[in-house]
C-alpha positions in Angstrom: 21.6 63.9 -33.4 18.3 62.8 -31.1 19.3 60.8 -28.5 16.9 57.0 -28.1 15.0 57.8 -25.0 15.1 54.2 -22.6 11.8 55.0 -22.1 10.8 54.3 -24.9 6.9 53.5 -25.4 7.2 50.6 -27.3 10.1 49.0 -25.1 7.7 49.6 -22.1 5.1 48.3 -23.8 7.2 45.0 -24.7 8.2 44.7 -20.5 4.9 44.6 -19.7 3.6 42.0 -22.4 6.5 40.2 -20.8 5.8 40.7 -17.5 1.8 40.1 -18.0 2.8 36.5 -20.2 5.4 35.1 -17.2 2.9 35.5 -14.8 0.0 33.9 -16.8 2.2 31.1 -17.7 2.7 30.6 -13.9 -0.7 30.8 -12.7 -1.3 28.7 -15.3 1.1 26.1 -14.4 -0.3 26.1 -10.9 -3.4 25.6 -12.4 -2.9 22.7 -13.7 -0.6 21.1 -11.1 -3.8 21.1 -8.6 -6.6 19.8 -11.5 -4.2 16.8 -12.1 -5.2 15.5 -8.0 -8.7 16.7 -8.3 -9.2 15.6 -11.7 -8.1 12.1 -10.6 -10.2 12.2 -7.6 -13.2 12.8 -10.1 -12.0 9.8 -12.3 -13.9 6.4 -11.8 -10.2 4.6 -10.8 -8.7 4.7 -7.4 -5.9 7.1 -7.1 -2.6 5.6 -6.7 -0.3 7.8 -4.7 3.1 6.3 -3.0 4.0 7.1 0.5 7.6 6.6 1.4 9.1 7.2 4.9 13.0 7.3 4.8 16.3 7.5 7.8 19.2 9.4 5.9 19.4 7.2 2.5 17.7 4.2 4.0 13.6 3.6 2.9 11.5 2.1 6.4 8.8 1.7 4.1 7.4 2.1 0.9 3.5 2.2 0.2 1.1 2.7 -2.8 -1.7 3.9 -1.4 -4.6 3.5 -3.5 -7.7 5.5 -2.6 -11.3 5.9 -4.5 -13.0 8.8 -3.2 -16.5 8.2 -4.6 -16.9 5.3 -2.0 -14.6 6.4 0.7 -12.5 3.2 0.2 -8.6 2.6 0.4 -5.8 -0.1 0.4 -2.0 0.4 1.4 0.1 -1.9 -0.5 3.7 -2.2 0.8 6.9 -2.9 -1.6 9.8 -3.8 -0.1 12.6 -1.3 -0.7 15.0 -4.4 -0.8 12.5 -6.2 -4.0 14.7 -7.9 -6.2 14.7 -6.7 -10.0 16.6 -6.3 -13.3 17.8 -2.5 -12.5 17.5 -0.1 -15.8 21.0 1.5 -16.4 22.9 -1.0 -14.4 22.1 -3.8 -16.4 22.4 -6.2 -13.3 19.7 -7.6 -10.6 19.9 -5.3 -7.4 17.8 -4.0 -4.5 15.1 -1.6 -6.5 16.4 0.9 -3.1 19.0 1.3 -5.5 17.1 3.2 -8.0 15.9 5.9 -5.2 16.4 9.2 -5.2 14.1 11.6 -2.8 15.4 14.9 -4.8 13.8 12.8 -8.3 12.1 9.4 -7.4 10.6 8.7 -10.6 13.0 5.8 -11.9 11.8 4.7 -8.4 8.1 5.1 -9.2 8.5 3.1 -12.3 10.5 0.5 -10.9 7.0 0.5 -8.4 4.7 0.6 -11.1 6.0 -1.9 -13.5 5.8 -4.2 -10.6 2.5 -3.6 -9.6 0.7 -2.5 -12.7 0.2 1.0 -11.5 0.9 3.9 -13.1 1.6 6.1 -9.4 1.8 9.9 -10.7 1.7 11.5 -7.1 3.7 10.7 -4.5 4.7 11.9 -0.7 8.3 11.6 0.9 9.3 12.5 4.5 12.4 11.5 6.7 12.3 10.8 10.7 12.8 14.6 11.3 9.9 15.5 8.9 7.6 13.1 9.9 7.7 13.8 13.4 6.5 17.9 12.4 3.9 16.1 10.0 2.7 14.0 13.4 2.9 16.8 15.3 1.3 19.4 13.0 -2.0 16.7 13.2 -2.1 16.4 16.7 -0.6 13.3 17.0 -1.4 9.9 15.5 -3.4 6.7 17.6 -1.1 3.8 18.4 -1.2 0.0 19.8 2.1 -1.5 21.2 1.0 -5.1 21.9 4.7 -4.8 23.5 6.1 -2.4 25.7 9.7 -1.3 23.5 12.5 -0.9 26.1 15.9 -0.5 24.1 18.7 1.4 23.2 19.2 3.3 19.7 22.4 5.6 18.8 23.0 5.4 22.7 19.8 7.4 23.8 17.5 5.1 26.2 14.2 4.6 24.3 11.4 3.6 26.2 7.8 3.1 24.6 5.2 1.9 27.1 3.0 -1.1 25.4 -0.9 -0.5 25.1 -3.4 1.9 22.7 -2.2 5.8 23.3 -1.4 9.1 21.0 1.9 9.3 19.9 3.6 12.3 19.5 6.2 13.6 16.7 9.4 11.8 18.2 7.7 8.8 19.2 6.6 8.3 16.3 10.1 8.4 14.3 11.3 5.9 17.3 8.0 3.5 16.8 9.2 3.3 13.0 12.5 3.6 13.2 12.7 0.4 15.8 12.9 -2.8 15.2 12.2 -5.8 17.3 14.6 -9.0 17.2 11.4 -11.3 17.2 9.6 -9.4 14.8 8.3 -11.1 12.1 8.2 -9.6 8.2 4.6 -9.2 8.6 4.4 -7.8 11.7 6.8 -4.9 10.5 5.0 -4.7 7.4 2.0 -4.6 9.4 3.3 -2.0 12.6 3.9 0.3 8.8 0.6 0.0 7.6 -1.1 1.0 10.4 0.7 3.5 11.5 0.2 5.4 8.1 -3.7 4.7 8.3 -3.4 6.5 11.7 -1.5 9.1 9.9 -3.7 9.7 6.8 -6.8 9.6 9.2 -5.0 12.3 11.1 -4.2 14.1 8.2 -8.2 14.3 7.7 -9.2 15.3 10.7 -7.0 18.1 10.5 -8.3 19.3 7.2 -9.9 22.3 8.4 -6.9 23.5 10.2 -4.7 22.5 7.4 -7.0 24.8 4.6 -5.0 27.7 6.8 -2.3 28.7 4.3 0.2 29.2 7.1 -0.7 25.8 8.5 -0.3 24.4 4.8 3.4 25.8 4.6 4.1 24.4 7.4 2.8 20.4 5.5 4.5 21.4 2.3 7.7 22.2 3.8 7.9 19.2 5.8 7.4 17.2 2.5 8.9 16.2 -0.2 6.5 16.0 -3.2 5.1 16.9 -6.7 1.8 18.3 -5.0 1.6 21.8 -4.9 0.3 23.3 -1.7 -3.0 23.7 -2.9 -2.9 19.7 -4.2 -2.1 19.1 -0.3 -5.2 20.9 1.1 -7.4 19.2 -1.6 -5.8 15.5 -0.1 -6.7 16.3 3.4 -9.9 16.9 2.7 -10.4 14.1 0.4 -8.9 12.0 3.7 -12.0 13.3 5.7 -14.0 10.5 3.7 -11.4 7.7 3.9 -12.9 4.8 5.6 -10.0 3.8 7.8 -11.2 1.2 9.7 -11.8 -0.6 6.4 -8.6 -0.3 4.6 -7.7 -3.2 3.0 -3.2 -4.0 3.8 -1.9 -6.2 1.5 2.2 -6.8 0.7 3.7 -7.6 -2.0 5.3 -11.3 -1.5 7.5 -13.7 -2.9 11.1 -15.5 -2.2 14.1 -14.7 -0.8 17.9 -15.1 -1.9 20.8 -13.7 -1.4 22.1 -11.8 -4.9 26.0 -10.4 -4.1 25.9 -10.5 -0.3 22.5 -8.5 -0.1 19.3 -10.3 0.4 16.6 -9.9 -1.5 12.9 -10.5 -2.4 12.1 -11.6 -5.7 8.2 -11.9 -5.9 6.1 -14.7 -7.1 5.1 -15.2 -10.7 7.7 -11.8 -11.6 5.1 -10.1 -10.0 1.8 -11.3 -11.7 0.3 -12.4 -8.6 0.7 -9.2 -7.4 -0.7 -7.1 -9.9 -4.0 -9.7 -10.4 -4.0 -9.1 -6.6 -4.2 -5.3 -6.9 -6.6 -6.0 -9.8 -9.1 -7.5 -7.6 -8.9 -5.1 -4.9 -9.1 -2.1 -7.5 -12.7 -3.4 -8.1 -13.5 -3.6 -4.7 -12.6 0.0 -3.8 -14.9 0.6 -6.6 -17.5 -1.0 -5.6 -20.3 0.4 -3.5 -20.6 -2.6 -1.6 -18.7 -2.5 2.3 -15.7 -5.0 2.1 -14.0 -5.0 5.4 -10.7 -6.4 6.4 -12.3 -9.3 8.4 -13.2 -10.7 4.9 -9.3 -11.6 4.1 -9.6 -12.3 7.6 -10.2 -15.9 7.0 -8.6 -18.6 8.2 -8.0 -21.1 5.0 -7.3 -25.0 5.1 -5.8 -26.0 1.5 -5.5 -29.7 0.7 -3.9 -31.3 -2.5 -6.5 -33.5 -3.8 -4.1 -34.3 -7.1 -1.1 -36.1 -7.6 0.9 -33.0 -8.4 3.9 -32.9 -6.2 3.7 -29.4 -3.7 0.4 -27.9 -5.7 -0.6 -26.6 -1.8 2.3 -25.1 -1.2 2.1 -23.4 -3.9 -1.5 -22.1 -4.0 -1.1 -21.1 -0.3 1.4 -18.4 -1.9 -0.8 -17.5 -4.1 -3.8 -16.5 -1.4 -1.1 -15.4 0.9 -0.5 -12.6 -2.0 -4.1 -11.9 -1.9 -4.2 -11.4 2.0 -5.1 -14.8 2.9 -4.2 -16.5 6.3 -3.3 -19.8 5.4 -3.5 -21.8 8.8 -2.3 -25.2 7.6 -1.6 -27.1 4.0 -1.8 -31.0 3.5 -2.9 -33.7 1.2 -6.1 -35.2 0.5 -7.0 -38.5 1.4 -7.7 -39.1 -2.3 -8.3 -38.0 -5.4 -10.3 -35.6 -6.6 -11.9 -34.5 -10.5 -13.1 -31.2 -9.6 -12.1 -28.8 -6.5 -14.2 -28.0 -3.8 -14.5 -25.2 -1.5 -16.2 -25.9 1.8 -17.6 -23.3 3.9 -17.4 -23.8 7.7 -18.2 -20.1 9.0 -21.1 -19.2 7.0 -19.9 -15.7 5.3 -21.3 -16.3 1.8 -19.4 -12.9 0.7 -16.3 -13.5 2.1 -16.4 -17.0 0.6 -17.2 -16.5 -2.3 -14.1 -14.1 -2.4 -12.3 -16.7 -1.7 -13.2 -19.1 -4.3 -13.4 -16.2 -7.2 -9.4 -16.3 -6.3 -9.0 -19.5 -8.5 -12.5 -18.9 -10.1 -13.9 -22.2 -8.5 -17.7 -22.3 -8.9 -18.3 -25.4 -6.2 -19.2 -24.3 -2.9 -20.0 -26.4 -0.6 -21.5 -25.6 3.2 -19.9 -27.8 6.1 -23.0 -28.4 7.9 -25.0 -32.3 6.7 -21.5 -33.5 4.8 -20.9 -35.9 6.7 -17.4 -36.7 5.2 -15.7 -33.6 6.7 -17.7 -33.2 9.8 -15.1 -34.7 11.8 -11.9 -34.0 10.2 -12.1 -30.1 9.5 -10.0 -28.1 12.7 -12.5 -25.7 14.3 -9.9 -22.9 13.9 -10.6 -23.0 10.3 -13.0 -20.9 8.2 -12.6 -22.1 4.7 -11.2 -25.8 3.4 -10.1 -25.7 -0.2 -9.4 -29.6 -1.3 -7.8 -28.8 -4.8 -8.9 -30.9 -7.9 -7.8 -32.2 -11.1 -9.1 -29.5 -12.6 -7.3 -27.1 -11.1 -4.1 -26.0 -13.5 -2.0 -24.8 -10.9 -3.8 -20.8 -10.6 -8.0 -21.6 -11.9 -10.7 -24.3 -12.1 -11.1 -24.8 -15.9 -14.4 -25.5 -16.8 
């Protein structure tokens, strides 16, 4: 009786269609995991891609960062890990934190992207150990203390001196990691943001160094994230255009309250202030024309000129989620039909940014009126005296 050879042709020839389909199917799967990043950077929408920076389970800070790489333009939008929300699968309102995982952070995402009307399919996750190799693999990232940090954490004496230097890998874990008793929410959220603007303009200037495959390892594996290694080369580069001195920082804001002996921040509107905010800014990474920071950098005046109880108050949260710096709030001496925005520093742009915020058409300029030349503090930049007109978020026609 013959014997069946093992070496049979036709089993050989099977292996190898097996062998030849595997490995197709995985350069094929590579493939496509870097042409979803550059595809997106060759879309006309900003590229939404969240940065989160975490000490053992605990999330420092949580960042979309939104970038349009036709115009060089980008915004970090921070999310509070400790946002208050209806929690999918626990049917109860909790800390979103509580939906993170760093091994699989896409209930996480969506939690993110339901609040801010983003859908965020990319997304970067170090700890402090991690991020200090990431600082270090870019040479170090440019820092301003307005305060020297002398303190103690986990018993080891930490020492940061204040002033503009480069900060290395460990100093770096310590800047983020620490936190100052007098600092205020939006000075943390603000020491966050540009930090990771330092980082991301690091990560760009290092581009050429990082195209090294050995130097790439070295990123991926001090990452966790669904971009492949090749989708991490392609980001750095795209960071060599990022305007950083331009970045627009916004947060996401709202109210406080303490839900089972944890506080936390439910924002305004369930979030609808937010995502019109992020709507607006969208459009301006967009655009061709230069919008710096200094144009939220307005100081605003906001006077109820109706007799709707608290309607400043009010509309001072709503340009505080826009990035506004609302210096003061008041009443109006009386009455008025139709609102008026009066322009004191002579920035028709960043004005008229202003007033598109409630879509309010009348503009006035300080200079002539006589009925505010006196009364208008010198420290502010735009006086918005509300109307009748006003509903309570636009001027109807």
């Amino acid at each position: 009786m013959k014997k069946t050879s093992i070496f049979d042709p036709g089993i050989i020839l099977l292996f190898i269609m097996v062998l030849i389909l595997s490995a197709t199917g995985v350069f094929l799967y590579g493939k496509v995991r870097v042409n979803k990043l550059e595809r997106a950077f060759d879309q006309e929408e900003p590229v939404p891609l969240m940065l989160i920076i975490t000490d053992g389970e605990e999330i420092l800070t949580s960042q979309v960062f939104l970038y349009q790489l036709s115009t060089g333009k980008g915004a970090l939008i921070d999310i509070p890990a400790n946002t208050g929300a209806l929690l999918p699968g626990y049917e109860k309102i909790g800390s979103i934190e509580t939906l993170f995982d760093s091994a699989d952070p896409q209930s996480y995402l969506d939690m993110v992207g339901g609040l801010s009307g983003l859908e965020i399919p990319f997304y970067l996750i170090m700890n402090l150990e991690n991020l200090g190799r990431v600082v270090d693999l870019v040479g170090g990232v440019e820092t301003f203390i307005p305060n020297p940090v002398d303190t103690e954490i986990d018993g080891k004496y930490i020492l940061l001196p204040s002033g503009g230097f480069i900060m290395d890998g460990s100093k770096a874990a310590i800047y983020l990691r620490y936190g100052d008793p007098g600092e205020s929410e939006s000075e943390k959220v603000s020491r966050a943001q540009s930090f990771l603007k330092s980082l991301l303009d690091g990560l760009g200037n290092s581009a050429q160094r990082i195209s090294n495959p050995e130097v790439a390892g070295v990123l991926e594996e001090s990452l966790t994230t669904n971009l492949s290694q090749r989708s991490l080369v392609t980001l750095t580069r795209a960071m060599e255009a990022l305007d950083v001195q331009n970045m627009v920082q916004l947060r996401l804001r709202g109210t406080s309250r303490s839900v089972d002996d944890q506080e936390l921040l439910f924002p305004h509107s369930d979030g609808r202030l937010l995502r019109e905010t992020i709507a607006q800014t969208i459009n301006s990474l967009k655009s061709e024309e230069v919008l710096s920071e200094g144009d939220l950098q307005v100081a605003l005046e906001i006077r109820n000129g109706t007799s709707v109880t608290g309607l400043a108050g009010r509309t001072s949260q709503l340009y505080q989620s826009f990035g506004y710096d609302v210096a003061r709030i008041g009443n109006a001496e009386e009455n008025y039909d139709k609102t008026v925005i009066i322009d004191r520093m002579g920035n028709q742009q960043a004005v008229k940014r202003v007033a598109d915020v409630i879509k309010c058409n009348n503009i006035l300029i300080q200079t002539g009126i006589e009925e505010f030349e006196d009364e208008i503090d010198t420290r502010i930049d735009v006086l918005i005296i509300l109307g009748k007109d006003f509903d309570g978020r636009y001027c109807k026609e």
